[in-house]
N, C-alpha and C positions, 0 to 999 in steps of 0.2 A: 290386236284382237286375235282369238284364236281360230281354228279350222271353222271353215263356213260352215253355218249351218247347226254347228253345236249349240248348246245353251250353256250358259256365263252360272257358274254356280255362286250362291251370297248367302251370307247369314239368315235371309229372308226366306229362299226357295229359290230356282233358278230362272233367270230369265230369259227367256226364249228368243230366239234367232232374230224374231221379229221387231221383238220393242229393240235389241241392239243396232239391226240395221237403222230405223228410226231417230233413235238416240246419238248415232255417228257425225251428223251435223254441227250437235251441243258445242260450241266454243265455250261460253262462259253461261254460270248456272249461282244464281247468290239466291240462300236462304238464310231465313231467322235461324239463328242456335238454339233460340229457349222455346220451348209450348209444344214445338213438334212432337216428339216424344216422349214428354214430361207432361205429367198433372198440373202444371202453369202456377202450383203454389211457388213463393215468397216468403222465405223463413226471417225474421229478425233478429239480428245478435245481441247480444246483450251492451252493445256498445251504437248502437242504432244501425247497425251493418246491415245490406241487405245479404239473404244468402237464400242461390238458386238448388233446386235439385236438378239433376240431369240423368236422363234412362242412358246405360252406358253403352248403348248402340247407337246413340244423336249420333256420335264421334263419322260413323261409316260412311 
């Protein structure tokens, strides 16, 4: 973590001193990959495949 009291800069805006001391406990943290970020459509290939989109920030 950096100097106390700074905020954590992210792609989103930064996050304040606050939610990081709070967040410092987080051991383990599991989310879904798909819907978060994504309009939850389900494309079909032409061979019955499914195919997902993904907003290319899920990744962070």
């Amino acid at each position: 973590m950096s100097k106390a009291g700074a905020s954590l800069a992210t792609c989103y805006g930064p996050v304040s001193p606050h939610v990081m001391t709070k967040a410092e406990n987080i051991r383990l943290l599991i989310l879904d990959e798909d819907g978060v970020l994504s309009d939850g459509l389900i494309y079909m290939g032409n061979n019955g495949e499914e195919l997902k989109a993904f907003n290319v920030r899920a990744g962070y």
